[in-house]
VMD Tcl script that draws the C-alpha trace (Angstrom):
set ca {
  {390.00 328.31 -154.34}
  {392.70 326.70 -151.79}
  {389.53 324.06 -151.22}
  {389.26 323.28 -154.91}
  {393.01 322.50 -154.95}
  {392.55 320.29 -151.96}
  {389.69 317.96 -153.11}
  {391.54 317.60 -156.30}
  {389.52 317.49 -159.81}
  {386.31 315.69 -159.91}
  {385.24 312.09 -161.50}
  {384.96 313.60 -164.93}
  {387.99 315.74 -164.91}
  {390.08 312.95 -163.74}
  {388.69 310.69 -166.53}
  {388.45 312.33 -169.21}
  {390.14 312.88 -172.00}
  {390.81 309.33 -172.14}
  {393.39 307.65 -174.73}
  {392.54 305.68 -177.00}
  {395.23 302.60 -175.32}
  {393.32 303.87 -171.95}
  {389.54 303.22 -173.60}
  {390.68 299.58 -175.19}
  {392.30 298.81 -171.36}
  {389.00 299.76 -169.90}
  {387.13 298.15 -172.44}
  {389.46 294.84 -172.02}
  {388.72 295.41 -168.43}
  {384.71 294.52 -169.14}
  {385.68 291.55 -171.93}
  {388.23 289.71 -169.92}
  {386.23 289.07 -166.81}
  {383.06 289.11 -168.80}
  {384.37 285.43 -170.92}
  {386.04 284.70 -167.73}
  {382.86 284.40 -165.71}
  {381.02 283.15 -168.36}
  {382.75 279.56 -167.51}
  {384.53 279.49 -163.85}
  {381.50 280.68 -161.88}
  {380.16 277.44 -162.77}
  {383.12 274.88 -162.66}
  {382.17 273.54 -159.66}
  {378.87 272.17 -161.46}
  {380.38 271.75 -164.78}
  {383.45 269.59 -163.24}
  {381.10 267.69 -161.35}
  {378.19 266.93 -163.28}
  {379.10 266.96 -166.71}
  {382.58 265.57 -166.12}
  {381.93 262.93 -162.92}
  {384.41 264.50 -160.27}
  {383.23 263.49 -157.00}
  {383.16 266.97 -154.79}
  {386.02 266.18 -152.69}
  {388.48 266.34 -155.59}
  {386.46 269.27 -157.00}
  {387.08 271.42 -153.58}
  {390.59 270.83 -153.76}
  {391.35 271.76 -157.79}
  {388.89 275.39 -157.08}
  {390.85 276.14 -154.10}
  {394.45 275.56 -155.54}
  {392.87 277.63 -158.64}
  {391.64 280.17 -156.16}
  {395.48 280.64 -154.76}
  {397.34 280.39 -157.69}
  {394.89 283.24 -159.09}
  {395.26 285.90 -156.26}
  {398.85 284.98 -154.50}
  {400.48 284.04 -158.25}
  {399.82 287.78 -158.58}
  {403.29 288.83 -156.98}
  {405.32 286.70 -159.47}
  {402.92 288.76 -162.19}
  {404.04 292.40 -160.94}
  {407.62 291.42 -160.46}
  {407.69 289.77 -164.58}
  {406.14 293.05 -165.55}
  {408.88 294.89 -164.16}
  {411.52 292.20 -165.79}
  {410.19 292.54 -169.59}
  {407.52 295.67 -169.44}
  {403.66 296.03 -168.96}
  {402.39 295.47 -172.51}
  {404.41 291.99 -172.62}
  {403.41 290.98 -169.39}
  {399.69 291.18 -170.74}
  {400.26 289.62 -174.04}
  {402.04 286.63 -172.19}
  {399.16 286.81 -169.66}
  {396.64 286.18 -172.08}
  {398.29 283.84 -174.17}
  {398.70 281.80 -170.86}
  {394.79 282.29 -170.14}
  {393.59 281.52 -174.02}
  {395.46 278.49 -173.71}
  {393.52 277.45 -170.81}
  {390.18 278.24 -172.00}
  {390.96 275.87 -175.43}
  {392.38 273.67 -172.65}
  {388.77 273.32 -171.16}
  {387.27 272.61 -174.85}
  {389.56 269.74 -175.31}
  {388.38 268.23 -172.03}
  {385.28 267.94 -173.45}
  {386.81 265.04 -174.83}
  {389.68 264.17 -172.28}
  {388.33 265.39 -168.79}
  {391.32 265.14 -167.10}
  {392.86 267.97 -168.79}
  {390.15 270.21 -167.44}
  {392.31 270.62 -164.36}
  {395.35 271.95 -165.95}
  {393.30 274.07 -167.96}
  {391.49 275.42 -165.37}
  {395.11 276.11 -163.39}
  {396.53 278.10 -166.70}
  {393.48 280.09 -166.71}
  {394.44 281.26 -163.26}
  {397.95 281.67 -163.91}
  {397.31 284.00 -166.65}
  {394.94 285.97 -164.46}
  {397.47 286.16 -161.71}
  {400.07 287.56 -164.44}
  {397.63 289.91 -165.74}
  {395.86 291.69 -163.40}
  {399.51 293.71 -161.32}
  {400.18 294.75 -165.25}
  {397.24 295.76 -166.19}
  {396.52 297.86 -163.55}
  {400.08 299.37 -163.70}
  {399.62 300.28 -167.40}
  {396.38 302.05 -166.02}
  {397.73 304.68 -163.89}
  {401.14 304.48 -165.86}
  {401.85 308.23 -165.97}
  {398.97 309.45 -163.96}
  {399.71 311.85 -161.15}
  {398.31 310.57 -157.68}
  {395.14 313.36 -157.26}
  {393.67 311.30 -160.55}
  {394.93 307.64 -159.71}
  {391.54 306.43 -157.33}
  {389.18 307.44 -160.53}
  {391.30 305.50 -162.90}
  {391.95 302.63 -160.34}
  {387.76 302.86 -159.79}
  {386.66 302.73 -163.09}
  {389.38 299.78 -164.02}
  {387.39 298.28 -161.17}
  {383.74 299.68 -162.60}
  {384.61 297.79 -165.33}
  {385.67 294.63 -164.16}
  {383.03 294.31 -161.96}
  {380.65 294.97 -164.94}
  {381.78 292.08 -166.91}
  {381.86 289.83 -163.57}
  {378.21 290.90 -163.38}
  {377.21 290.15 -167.34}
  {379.01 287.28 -167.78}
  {377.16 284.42 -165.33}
  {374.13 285.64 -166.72}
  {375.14 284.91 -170.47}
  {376.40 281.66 -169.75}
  {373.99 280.62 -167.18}
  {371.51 278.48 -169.90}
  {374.51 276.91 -171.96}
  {377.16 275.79 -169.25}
  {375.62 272.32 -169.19}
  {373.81 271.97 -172.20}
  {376.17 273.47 -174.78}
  {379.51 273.84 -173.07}
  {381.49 273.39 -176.28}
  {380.17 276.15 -178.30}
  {380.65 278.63 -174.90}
  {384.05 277.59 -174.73}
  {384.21 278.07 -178.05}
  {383.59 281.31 -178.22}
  {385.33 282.62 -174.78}
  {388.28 281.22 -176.17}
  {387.67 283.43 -179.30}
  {386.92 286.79 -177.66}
  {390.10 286.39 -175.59}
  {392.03 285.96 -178.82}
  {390.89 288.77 -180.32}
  {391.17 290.77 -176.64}
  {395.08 289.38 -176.73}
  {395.87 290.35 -180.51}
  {394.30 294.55 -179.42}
  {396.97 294.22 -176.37}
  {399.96 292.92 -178.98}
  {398.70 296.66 -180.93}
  {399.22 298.59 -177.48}
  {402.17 301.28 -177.12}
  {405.16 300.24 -174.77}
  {405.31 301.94 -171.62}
  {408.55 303.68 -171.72}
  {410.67 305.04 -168.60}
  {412.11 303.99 -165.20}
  {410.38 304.27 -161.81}
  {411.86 307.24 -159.70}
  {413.72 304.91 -157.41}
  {414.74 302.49 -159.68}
  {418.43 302.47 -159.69}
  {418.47 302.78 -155.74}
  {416.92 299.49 -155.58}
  {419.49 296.06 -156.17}
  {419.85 294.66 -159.69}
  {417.52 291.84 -158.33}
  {415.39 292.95 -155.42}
  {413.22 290.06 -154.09}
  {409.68 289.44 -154.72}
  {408.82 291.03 -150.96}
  {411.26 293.73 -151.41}
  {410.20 297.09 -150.42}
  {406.30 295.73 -149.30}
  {404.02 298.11 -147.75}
  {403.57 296.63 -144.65}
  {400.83 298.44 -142.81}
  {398.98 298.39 -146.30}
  {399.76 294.21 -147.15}
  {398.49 293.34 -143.71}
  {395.37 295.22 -144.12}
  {394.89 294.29 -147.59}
  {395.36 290.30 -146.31}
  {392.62 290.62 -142.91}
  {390.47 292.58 -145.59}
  {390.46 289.76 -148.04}
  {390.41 287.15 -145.01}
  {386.79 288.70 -143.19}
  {385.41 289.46 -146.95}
  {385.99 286.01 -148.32}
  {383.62 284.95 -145.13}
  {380.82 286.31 -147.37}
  {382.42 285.21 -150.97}
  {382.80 281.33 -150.25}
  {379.64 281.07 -147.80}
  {376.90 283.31 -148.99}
  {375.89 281.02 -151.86}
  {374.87 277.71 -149.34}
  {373.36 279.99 -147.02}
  {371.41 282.13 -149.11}
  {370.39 279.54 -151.62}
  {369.16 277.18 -148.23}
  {367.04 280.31 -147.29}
  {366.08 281.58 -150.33}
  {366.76 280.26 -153.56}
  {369.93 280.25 -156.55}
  {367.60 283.06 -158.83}
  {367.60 285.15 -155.35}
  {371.11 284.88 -155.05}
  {372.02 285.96 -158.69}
  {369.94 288.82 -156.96}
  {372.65 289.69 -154.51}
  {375.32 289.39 -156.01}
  {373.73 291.74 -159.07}
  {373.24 294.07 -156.14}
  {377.00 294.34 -154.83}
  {378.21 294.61 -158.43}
  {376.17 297.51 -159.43}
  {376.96 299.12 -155.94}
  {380.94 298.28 -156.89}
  {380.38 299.79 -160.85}
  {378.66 303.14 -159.28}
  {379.28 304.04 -156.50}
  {383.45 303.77 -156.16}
  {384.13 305.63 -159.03}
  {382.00 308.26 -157.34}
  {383.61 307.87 -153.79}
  {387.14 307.71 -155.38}
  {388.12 311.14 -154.18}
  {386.46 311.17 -151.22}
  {388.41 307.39 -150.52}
  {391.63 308.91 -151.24}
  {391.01 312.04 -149.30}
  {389.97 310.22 -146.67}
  {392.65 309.25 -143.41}
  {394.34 305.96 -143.59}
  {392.71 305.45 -140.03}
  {389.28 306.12 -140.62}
  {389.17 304.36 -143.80}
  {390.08 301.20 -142.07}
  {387.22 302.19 -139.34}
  {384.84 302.86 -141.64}
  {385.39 299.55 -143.94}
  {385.64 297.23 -141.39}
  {383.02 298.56 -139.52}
  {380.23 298.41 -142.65}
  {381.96 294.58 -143.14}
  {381.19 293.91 -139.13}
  {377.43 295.20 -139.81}
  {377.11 293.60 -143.12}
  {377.67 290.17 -141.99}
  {375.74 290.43 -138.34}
  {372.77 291.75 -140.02}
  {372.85 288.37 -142.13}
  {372.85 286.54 -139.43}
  {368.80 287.39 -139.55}
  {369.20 285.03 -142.99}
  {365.55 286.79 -144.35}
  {365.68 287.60 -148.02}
  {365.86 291.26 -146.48}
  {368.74 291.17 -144.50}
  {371.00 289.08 -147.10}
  {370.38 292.22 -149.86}
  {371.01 294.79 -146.79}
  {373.83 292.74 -145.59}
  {375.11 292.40 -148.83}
  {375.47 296.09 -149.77}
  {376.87 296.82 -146.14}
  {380.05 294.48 -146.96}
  {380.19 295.73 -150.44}
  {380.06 299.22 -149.11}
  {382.83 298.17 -146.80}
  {385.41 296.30 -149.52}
  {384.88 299.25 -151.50}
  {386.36 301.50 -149.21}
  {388.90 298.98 -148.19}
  {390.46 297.72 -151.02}
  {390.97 300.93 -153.14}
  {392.55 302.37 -149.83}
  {394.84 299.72 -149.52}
  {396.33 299.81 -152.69}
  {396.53 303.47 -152.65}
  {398.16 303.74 -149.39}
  {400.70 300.57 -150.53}
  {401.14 303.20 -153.95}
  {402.14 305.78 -151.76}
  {404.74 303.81 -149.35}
  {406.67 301.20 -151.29}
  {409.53 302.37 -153.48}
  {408.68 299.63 -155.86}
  {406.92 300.50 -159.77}
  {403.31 300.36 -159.21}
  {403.29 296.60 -161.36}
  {405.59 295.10 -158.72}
  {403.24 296.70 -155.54}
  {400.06 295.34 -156.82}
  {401.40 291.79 -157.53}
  {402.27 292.67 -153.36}
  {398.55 293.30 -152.77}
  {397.25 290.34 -154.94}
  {399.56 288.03 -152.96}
  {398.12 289.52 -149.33}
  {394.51 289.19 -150.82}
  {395.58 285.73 -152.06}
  {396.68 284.74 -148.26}
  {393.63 286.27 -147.13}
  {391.32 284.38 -149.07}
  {392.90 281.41 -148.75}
  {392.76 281.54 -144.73}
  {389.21 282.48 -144.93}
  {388.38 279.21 -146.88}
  {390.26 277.05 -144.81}
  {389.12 278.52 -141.23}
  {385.95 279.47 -142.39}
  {384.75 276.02 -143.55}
  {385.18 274.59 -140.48}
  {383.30 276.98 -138.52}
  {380.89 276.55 -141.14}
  {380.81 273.22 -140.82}
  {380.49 273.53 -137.04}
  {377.44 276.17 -137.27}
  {375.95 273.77 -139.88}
  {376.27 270.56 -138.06}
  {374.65 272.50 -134.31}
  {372.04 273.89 -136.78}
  {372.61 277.14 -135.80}
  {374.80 278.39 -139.12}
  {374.09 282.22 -138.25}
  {376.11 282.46 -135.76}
  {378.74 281.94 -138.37}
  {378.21 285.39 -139.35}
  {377.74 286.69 -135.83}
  {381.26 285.51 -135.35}
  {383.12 286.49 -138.56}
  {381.19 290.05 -137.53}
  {383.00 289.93 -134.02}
  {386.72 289.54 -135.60}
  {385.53 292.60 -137.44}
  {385.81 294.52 -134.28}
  {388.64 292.56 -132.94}
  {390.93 292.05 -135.64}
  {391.82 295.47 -136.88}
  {392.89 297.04 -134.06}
  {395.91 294.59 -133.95}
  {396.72 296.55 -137.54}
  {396.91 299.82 -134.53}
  {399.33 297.94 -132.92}
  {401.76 297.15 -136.51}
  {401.55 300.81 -137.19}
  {403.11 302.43 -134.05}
  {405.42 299.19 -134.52}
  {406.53 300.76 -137.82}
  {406.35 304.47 -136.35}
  {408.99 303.88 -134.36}
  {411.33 302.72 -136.45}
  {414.11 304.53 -137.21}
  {414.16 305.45 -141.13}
  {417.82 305.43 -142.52}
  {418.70 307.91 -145.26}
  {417.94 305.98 -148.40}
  {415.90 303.86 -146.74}
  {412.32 303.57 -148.33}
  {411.09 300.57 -145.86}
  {410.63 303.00 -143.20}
  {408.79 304.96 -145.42}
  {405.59 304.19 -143.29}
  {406.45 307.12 -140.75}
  {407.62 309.62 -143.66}
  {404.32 308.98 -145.61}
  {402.11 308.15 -143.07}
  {398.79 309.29 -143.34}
  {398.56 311.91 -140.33}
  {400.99 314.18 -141.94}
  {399.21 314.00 -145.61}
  {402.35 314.13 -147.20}
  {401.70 313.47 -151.42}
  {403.35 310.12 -152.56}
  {405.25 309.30 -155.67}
}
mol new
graphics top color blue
foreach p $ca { graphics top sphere $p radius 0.5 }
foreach p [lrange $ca 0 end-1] q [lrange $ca 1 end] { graphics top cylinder $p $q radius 0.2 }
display resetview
């Protein structure tokens, strides 16, 4: 019986009954990304071809896009704890709307197509902190992974859907697609102006100042993990698409990246538990570690290693990223809104190093002829990288931890001692 107690309830019991708020959020969670990738999967081509950008410019507007979407995220959890969760969304997706009708008009004046594109990622950087907030508003930590899982089940559902919708209409009828993305996230917006408030304080509210800043309170161990996670991952994300289409083809890799969805939308809602059971430590062993063998084994670049390395990394980020922002949950004394804007701007910086410092070894591997050792190299700072994080924790260990004081909460909550968060 003390076992039971220990492993928490399962999947189902942690789900279920849901709200009705709850089953619009999750079903919001499938429409919004579902319109959204429905159009920016494709910018690159659309911007290009059907509006004459030369690819220079177009590298430059994706990757602002790309770091205004992930880092704008902390500005997004810190406004939801200014003016609530349920406003934060509506403004969100008013923001995002207006971007998408933004694109429609540049069907007629291209270059509004950038500023379009930008607001779209604003409101998606305001959003996301919120949303996943309002999910687990309430929700006592034992039942927070299966909520935080199927949020992401769900997301990565409509990420999966959406490309393949869109795919026959991006160039050849982009007005009626903008049309009607632009339409579903009107009507997605007007069910989130319907949604209850989200009364009550966090716990440690009035310890914090009247106006803490944006970094106040950060998870450290957690944000740097969260950023070298996003960093090696984003490897695969901006780089698998010119390798695997040069080996393969485009259709085959739709393929892949069908594969890591589904693994995403079944299998962490099933490993939630076990994720959060799991040691701090060993989860950052065991994710890094499948990332390390996911990207040497496509080094091989066969059609067979880029599905086995592909479900090796997504095997990897799933265990990573729902442990980060668990673990940053459990050790910052900010709301939950304010901690995942934290997360979203360490992803952000990841990402955005990964692109940078990536394309040029890229370029390098590309220009010898010899583009797997790419991988064979991000694979090594697999290995190399993390155990630096080793080196931040006993850093933070031996810290002394003031009464009061919740940034040294890393050595009251760390993970050895298994002591419950908030």
């Amino acid at each position: 019986m003390g076992e039971r107690i220990h492993r928490g309830p399962g999947l189902r019991a942690s789900l279920f009954p849901l709200t009705g708020p709850l089953r619009f959020l999750l079903l919001s969670s499938f429409l919004i990304p579902l319109g959204s990738f429905m159009v920016l999967p494709f910018m690159s081509v659309f911007l290009h071809e059907r509006l004459g950008m030369g690819l220079g410019t177009v590298g430059v507007v994706l990757a602002v896009a790309s770091l205004v979407q992930f880092s704008g995220g902390i500005v997004g959890g810190a406004l939801a704890d200014r003016i609530g969760l349920r406003r934060t969304m509506v403004w969100a997706l008013v923001v995002r709307t207006a971007g998408f009708t933004g694109l429609l008009l540049a069907l007629r004046w291209p270059p509004l197509a950038i500023w379009a594109l930008v607001l779209t990622c604003c409101g998606a950087a305001l959003y996301l902190p919120a949303n996943k907030a309002y999910l687990v508003h309430g929700v006592d930590d034992a039942r927070r992974p299966a909520f935080l899982s199927a949020g992401n089940a769900a997301l990565n559902a409509g990420m999966a859907v959406g490309p393949l919708i869109a795919g026959p209409f991006v160039l050849s009828s982009p007005g009626w697609l903008f049309a009607a993305v632009t339409t579903l996230f009107l009507a997605v917006t007007a069910g989130h102006a319907r949604l209850p408030g989200t009364d009550g304080t966090h716990p440690t509210e009035s310890k914090e100042p009247a106006r803490p800043s944006l970094l106040a309170g950060v998870a450290l161990l957690p944000f740097a993990a969260n950023a070298l996670a996003f960093y090696l991952y984003f490897h695969f994300q901006h780089f698998l698409a010119v390798y695997a289409v040069e080996r393969a083809s485009s259709a085959f890799y739709s393929v892949v990246l069908l594969l890591c969805f589904t693994l995403v939308i079944v299998v962490q809602p099933l490993a939630s538990g076990l994720i959060r059971r799991m040691p701090y430590a060993l989860a950052l062993a065991v994710g890094f570690t499948g990332l390390a063998a996911g990207l040497a084994v496509l080094a091989a670049g066969t059609r067979a290693a880029l599905l086995a390395g592909g479900a090796l990394i997504t095997l990897g980020d799933i265990v990573l990223f729902l442990k980060n922002d668990l673990e940053a949950l459990r050790r910052s004394p900010r709301s939950d809104a304010v901690v995942f804007g934290q997360q979203r701007l360490a992803a952000g910086l990841g990402a955005c190093a990964s692109g940078v410092l990536g394309g040029q070894l890229y370029g390098l591997g590309e220009r010898a002829g010899h583009t797997g050792w790419f991988w064979l190299l991000a694979a090594v700072q697999c290995l190399l990288l993390p155990p630096l994080l080793l080196t931040l924790r006993r850093r933070t260990a031996r810290r002394p931890v003031p009464d009061g004081d919740h940034e040294g909460a890393l050595t009251r909550d760390d993970t050895d001692g298994r002591i419950p968060g908030r």
